[in-house]
N, CA, C and O of each residue as an XYZ file, in Angstrom:
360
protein
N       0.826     -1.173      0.000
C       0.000      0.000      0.000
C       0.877      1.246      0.000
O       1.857      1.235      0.745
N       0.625      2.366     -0.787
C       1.527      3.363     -1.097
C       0.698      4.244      0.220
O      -0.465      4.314      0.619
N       1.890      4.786      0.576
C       2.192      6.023      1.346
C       1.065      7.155      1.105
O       0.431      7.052      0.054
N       0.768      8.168      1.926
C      -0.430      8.969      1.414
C       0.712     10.234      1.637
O       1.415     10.401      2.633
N       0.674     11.039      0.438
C       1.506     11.941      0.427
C       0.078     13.702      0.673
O      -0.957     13.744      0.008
N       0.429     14.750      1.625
C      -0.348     15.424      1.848
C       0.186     16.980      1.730
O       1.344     17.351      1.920
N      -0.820     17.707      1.409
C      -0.096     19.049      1.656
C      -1.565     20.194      2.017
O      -2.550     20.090      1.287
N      -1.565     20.733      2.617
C      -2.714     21.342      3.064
C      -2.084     23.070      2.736
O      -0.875     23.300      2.703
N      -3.068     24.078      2.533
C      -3.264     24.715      2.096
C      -3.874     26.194      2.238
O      -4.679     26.330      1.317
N      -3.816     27.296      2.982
C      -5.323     28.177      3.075
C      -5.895     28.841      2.108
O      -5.300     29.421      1.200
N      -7.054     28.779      2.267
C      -7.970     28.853      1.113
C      -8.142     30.373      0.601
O      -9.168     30.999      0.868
N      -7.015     30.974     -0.200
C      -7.520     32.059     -0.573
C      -6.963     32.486     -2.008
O      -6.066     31.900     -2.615
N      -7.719     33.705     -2.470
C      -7.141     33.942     -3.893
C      -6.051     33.577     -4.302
O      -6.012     32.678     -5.142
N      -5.021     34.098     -3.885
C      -3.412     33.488     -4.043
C      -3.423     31.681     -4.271
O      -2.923     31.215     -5.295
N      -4.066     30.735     -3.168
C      -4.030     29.942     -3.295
C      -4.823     28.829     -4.308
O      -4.521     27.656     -4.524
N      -5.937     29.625     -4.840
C      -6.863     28.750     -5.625
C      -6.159     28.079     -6.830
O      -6.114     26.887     -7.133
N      -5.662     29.084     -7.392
C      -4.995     28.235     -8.677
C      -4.023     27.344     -8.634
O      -3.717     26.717     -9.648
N      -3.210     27.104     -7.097
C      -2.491     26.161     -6.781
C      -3.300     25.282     -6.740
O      -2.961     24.400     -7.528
N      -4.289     25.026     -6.186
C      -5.310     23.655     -5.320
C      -5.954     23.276     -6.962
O      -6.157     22.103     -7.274
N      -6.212     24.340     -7.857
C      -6.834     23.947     -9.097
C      -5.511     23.174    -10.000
O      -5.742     22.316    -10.852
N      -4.558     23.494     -9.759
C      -3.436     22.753    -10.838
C      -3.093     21.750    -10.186
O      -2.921     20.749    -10.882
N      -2.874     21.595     -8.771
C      -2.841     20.265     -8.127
C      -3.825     19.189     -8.810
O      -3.406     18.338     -9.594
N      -5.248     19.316     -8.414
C      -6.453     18.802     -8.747
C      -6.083     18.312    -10.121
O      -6.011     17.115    -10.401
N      -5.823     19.417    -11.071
C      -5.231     18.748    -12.280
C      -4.560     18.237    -12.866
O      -4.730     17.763    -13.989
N      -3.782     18.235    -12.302
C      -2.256     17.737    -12.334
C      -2.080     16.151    -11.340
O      -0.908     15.927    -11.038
N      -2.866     15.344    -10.957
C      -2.799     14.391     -9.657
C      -4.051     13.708     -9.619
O      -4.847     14.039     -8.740
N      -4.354     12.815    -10.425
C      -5.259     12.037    -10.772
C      -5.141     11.084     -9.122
O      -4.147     10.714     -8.498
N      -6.592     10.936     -8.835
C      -6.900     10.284     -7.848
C      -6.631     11.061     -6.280
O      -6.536     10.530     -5.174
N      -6.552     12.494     -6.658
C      -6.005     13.882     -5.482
C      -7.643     13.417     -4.715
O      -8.769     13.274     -5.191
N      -7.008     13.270     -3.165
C      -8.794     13.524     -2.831
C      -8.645     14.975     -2.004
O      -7.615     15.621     -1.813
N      -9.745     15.214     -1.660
C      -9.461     17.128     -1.130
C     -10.854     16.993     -0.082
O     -11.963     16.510     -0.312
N     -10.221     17.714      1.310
C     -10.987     18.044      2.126
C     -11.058     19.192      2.619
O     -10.184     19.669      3.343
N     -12.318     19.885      2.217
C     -12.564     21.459      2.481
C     -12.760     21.624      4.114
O     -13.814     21.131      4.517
N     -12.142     22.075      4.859
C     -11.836     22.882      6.268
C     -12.093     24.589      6.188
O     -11.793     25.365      5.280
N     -12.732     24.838      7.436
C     -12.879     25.991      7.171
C     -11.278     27.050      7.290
O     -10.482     27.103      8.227
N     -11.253     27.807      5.918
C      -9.854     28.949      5.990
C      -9.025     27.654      5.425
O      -7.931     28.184      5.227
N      -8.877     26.338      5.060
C      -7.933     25.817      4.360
C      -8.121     24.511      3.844
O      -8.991     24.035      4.574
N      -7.767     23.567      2.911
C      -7.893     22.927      1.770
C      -6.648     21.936      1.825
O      -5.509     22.209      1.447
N      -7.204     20.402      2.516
C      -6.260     19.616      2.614
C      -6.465     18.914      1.245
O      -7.581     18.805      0.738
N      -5.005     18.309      0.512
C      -4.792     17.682     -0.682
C      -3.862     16.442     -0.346
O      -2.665     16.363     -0.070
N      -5.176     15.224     -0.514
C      -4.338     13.676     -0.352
C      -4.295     13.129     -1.623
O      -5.096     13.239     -2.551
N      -3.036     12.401     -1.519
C      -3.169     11.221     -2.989
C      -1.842     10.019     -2.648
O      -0.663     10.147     -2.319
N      -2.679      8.911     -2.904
C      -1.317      7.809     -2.673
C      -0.072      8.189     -3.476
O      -0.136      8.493     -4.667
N       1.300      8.150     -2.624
C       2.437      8.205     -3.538
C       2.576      9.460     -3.202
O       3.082      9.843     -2.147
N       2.046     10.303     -4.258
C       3.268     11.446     -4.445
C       1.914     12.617     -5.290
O       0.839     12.324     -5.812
N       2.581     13.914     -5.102
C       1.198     14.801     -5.086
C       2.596     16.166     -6.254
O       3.421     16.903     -5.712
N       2.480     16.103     -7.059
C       3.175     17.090     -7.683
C       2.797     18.649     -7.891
O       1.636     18.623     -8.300
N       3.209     19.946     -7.807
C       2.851     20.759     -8.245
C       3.649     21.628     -9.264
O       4.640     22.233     -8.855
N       3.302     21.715    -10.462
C       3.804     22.075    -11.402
C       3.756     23.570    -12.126
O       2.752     24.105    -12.597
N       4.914     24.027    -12.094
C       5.029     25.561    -12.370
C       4.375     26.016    -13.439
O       3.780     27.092    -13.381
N       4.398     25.130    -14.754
C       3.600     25.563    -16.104
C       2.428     25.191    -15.616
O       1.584     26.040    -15.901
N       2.025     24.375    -15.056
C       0.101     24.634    -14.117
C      -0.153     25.783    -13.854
O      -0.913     26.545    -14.452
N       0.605     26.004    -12.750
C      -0.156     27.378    -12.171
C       0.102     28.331    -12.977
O      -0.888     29.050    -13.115
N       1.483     28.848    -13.907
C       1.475     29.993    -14.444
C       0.286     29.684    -15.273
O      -0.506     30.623    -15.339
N       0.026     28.846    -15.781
C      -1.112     29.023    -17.443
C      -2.566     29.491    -16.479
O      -3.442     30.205    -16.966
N      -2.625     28.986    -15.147
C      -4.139     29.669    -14.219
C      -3.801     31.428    -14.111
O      -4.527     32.330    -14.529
N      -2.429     31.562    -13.394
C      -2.212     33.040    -12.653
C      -2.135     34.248    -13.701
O      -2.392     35.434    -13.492
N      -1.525     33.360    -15.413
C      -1.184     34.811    -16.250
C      -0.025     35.231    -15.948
O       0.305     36.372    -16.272
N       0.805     34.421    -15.287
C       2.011     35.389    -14.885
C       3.000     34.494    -14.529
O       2.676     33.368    -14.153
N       4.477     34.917    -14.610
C       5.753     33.629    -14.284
C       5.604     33.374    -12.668
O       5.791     34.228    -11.800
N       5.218     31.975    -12.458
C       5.302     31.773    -10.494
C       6.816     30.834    -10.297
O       7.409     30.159    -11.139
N       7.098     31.049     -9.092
C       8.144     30.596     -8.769
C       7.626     29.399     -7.851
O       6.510     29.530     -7.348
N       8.290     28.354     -7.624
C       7.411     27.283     -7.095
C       7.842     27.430     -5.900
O       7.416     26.591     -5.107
N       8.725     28.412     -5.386
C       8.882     28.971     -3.927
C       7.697     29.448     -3.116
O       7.548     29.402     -1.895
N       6.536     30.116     -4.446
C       5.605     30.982     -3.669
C       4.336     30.187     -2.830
O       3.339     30.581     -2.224
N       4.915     28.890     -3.127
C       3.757     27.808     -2.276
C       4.408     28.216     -1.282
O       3.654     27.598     -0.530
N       5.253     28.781     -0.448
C       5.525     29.165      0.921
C       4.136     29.857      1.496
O       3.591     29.351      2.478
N       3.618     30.950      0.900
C       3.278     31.925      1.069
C       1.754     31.667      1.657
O       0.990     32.261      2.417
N       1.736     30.057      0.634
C       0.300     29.442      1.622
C       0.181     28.329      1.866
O      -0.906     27.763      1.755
N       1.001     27.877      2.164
C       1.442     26.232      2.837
C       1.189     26.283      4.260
O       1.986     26.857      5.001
N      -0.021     25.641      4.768
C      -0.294     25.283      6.254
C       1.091     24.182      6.888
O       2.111     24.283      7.570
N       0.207     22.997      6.037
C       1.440     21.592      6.296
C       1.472     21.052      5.726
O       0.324     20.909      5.304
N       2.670     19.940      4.814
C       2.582     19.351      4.385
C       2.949     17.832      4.942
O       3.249     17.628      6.118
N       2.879     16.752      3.890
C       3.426     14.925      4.691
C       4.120     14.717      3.300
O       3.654     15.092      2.224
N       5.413     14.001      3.506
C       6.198     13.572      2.596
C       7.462     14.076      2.389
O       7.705     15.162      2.915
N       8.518     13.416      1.598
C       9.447     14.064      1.225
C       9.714     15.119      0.263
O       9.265     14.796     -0.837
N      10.376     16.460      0.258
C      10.211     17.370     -0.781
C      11.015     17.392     -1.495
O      12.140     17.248     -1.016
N      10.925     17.543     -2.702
C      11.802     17.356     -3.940
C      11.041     18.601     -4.972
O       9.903     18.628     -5.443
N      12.201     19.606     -5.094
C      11.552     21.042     -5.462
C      12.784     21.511     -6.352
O      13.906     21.447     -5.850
N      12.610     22.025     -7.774
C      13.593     22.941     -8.432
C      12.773     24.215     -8.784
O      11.993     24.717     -7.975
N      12.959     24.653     -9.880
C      12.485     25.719    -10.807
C      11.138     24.911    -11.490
O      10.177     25.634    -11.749
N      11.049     23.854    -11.711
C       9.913     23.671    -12.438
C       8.676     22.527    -11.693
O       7.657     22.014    -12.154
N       9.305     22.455    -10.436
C       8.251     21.702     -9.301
C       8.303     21.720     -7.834
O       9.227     22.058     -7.095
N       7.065     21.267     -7.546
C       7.342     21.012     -6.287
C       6.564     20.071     -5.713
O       5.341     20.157     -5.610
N       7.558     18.740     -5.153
C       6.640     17.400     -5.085
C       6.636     16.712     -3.870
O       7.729     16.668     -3.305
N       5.716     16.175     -3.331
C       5.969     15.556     -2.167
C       5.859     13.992     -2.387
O       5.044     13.550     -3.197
N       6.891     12.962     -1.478
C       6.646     12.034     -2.128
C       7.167     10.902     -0.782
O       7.791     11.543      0.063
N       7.077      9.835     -0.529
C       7.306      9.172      0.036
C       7.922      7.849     -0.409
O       7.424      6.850     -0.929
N       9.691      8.294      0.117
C      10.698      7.271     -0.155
C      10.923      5.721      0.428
O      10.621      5.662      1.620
N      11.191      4.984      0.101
C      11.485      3.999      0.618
C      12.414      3.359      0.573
O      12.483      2.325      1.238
């Protein structure tokens, strides 16, 4: 049974188009709405991808700026210029 990789979220403008490119980007993502924030599960490994969100925001994002609304995440992080993934090693 694979690992449940998690990253939770607060729910606001800044953050929507992250939780929307996740969602798209992560087939089998399940998502639990909390009030003020937006937990994101998926077995394995949960990717977020920089050409996702720029093609939502209109604008170049740095995959640093998931700082800016990252509650918590579960997993190992593995992050350059063009991602940012959580994943669970073995």
């Amino acid at each position: 049974m694979a690992q449940i990789a998690s990253i939770t979220l607060v729910q606001t403008d800044e953050a929507r188009p992250i939780i929307e490119a996740i969602m798209a980007d992560n087939p089998g993502i399940r998502v639990l709405n909390m009030p003020g924030a937006i937990k994101l599960d998926c077995d394995g490994k949960i990717t977020v991808k920089r050409a996702s969100v720029e093609e939502r925001i209109g604008r170049p994002w740095d995959p640093q700026e998931i700082q800016l609304v990252l509650v918590s995440m579960a997993g190992n992080l593995d992050e350059d210029d063009d991602h940012f993934t959580l994943s669970w090693r073995h």
